[in-house]
C-alpha positions as CSV (number, residue, x, y, z in Angstrom):
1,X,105.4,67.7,73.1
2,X,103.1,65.2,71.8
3,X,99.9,66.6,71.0
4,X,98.3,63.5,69.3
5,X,98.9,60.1,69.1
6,X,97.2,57.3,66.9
7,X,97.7,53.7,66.5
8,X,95.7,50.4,67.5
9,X,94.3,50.1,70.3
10,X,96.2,47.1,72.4
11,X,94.7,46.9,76.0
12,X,92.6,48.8,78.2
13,X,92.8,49.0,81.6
14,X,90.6,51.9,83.0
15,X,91.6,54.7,83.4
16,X,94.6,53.6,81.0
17,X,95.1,52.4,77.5
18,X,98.1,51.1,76.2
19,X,98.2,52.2,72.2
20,X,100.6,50.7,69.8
21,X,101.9,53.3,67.5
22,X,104.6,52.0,64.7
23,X,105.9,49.2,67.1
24,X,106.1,51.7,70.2
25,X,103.7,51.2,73.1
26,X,102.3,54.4,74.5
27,X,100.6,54.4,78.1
28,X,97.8,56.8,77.6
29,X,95.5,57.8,80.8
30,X,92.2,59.0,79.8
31,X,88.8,60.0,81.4
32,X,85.9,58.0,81.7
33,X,83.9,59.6,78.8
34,X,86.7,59.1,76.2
35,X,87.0,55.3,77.3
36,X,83.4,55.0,76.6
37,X,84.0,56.3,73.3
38,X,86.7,53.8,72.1
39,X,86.4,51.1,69.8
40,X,87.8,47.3,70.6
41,X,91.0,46.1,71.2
42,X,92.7,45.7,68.1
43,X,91.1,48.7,66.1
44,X,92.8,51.8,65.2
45,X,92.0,54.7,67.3
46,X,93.1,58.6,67.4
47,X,93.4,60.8,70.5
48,X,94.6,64.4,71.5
49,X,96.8,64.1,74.3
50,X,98.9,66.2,76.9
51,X,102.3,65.5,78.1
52,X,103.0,66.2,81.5
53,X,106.6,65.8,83.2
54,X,107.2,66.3,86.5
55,X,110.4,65.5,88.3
56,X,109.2,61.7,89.3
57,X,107.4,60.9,86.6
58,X,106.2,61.6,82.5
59,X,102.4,60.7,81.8
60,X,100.5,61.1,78.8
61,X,97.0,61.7,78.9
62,X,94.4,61.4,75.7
63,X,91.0,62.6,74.6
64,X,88.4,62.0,72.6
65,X,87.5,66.2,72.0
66,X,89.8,69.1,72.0
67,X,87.0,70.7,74.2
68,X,87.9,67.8,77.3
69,X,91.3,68.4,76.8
70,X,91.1,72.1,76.9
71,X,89.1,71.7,79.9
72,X,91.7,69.4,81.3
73,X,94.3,71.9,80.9
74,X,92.2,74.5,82.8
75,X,91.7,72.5,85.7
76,X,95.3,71.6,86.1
77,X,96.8,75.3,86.3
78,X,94.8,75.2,89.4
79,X,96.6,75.2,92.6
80,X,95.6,71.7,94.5
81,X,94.4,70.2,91.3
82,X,96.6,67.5,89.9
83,X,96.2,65.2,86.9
84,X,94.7,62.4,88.5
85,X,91.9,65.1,89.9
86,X,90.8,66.7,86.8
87,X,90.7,63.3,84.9
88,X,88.1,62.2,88.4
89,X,86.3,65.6,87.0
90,X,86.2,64.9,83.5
91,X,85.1,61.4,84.4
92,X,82.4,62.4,86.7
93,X,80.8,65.3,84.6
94,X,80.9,66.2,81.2
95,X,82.1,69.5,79.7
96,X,79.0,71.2,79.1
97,X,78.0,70.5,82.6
98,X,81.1,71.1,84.3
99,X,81.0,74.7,82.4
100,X,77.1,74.9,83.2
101,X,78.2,74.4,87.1
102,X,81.3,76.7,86.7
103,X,78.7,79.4,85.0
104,X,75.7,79.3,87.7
105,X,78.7,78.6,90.5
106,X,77.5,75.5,91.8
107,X,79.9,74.0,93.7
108,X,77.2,71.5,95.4
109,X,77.3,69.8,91.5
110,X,81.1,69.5,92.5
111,X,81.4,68.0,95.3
112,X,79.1,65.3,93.5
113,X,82.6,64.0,91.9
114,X,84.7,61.8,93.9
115,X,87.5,63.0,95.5
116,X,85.9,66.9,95.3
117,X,85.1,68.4,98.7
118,X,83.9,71.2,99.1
119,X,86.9,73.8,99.3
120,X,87.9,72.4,96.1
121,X,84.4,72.8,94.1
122,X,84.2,76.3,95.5
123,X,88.0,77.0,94.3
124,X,86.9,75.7,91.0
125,X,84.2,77.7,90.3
126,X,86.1,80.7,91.4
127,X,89.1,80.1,89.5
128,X,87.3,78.6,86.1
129,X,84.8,81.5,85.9
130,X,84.8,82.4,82.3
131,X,87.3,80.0,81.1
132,X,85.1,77.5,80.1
133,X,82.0,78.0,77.9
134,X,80.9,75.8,75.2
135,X,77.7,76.6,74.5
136,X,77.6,78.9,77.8
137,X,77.5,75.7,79.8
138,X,73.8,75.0,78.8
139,X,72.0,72.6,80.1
140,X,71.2,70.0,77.4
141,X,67.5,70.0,77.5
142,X,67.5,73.9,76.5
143,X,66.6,73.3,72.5
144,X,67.1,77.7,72.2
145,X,69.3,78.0,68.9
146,X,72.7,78.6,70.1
147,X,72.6,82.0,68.5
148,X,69.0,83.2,70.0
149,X,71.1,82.2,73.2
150,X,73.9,84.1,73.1
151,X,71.9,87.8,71.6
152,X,69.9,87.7,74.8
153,X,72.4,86.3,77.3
154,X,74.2,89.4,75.7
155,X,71.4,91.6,76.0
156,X,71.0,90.6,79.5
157,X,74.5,91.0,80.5
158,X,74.7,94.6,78.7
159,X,71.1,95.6,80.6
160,X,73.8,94.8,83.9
161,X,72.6,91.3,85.3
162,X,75.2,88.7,86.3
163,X,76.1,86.2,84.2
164,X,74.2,83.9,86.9
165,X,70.9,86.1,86.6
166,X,71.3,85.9,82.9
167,X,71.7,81.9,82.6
168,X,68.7,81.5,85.0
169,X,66.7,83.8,82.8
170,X,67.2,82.0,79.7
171,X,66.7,78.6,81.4
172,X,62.7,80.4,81.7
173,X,62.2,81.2,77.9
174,X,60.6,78.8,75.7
175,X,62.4,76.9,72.9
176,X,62.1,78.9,69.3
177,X,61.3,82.5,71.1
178,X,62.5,85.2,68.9
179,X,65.8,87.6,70.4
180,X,63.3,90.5,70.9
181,X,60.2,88.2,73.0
182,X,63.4,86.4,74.5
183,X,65.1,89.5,76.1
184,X,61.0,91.1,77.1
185,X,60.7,87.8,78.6
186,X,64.0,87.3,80.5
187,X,63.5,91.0,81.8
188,X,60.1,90.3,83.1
189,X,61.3,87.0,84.7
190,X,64.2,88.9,86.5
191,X,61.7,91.4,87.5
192,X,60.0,89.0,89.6
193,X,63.5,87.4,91.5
């Protein structure tokens, strides 16, 4: 298993790289916000990677996070979901918001991506529900402090809203609201939906 590979960077031909590592050239396919990440041709670069064999064919496929690999992985185990569709996934919407859409089931987000219809955006968010959650998917413009976040998601989620109900809640709360004025506001807001 090779679960990281770093050398210099010799060619890149989107969506793969071709990295020399002691003499040995390693074809590396990766998504479109890790090749926006690398550095030029000639530098030194590091990536996490997966190694997938099948019976036709060995690829190796690098990132620039452990968080789009992990993702990666998780879209793969998914029946109808290949390599070449979670990299068009990864490519087409980062992490946070592919776990934001996931979250608040959005499969119309999905469908956005090339090569996603809508069968497969709904089987996503099905399937992916509570597998991926960094930073509960949050939308970046939300400035709450990741802890203030998660207390009253919590709260919400114990109180029995969905995890849905909860999100949209919090999305309603202004930045810098203490736990306490977060959850009286979140309940009031779900009060009036």
């Amino acid at each position: 298993m090779i679960g990281r590979i770093q050398g210099i960077l010799i060619s890149v031909h989107p969506p793969r790289l071709l990295v020399d590592c002691q003499g040995i050239g390693y074809e590396v396919d990766v998504p479109m916000s890790t090749l926006y990440q690398l550095p030029q041709a000639g530098q030194k670069i590091t990536l996490l990677t997966h190694f997938q064999v099948r019976e036709d064919a060995q690829q190796l496929f690098g990132f620039a996070t452990e968080t789009e690999r992990e993702a990666f992985k998780q879209l793969i185990k998914i029946s109808g979901v290949g390599s070449r569709t979670a990299l068009a996934v990864l490519s087409g919407m980062g992490v946070n918001e592919l776990a934001q859409a996931i979250t608040l089931q959005e499969a119309g987000r999905l469908t956005q991506v090339p090569g996603i219809g809508k069968k497969t955006a709904e089987r996503l968010c099905l399937e992916l529900k509570g597998k991926l959650a960094p930073d509960l998917g949050m939308a970046p413009g939300n400035a709450h402090a990741p802890d203030t976040n998660s207390e009253v998601l919590q709260a919400l989620l114990s109180l029995g809203y969905s995890e849905k109900e909860a999100l949209l809640a919090l999305k309603q709360i202004p930045p810098d609201t203490p736990v306490s004025d977060g959850i009286r506001l979140g309940l009031k807001y779900l009060s009036k939906v």
